[in-house]
C-alpha positions, 0 to 999 in steps of 0.5 A: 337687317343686317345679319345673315342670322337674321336672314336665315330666320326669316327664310326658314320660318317666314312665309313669302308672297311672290310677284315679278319683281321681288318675293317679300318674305316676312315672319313675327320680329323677336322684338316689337319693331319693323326690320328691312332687308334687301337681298339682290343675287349674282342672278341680277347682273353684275355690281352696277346693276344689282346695286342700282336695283337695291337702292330702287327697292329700298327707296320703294320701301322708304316712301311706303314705310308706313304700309309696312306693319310694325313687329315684323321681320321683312325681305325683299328677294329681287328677282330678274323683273326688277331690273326693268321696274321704276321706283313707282311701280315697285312702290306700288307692288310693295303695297299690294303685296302686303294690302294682299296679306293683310300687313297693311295697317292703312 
């Protein structure tokens, strides 16, 4: 996902799961398919940093795209615990979050 429409509507009307790296919010898509999102605030630190924590989530996300169910809007919301976490261990926390509320087709 792209689009701050898109964003907004998953923040507004989404539910969220929380852990101490990142929140995961999700909502039902509009359309069949499974959208990403990835948003890393000023909070994190400065360019470097929070980029450097956007390609870890989104490369957690890519290795466990199968975990994620199809029909949904996700964002992951980075949080302060991000900046210390490997690529594996938010892989694993991705996959617990969403085996924890049931989005996990495996």
């Amino acid at each position: 996902m792209k689009r701050r429409q898109d964003f907004r509507r998953v923040y507004r009307h989404g539910k969220a799961l929380k852990c101490r790296a990142f929140v995961l919010c999700f909502r039902p898509a509009e359309k069949g398919a499974k959208r990403l999102g990835f948003s890393v605030s000023k909070k994190i630190g400065k360019a470097v940093e929070r980029n450097l924590v956007r390609r870890r989530l989104r490369e957690a996300c890519r290795q466990e795209l199968a975990a994620f169910a199809p029909g949904y809007d996700y964002v992951l919301i980075a949080r302060l615990g991000a900046k210390e976490e490997t690529v594996e261990s938010l892989r694993r926390r991705v996959v617990q979050l969403l085996r924890g509320a049931g989005l996990s087709p495996r």
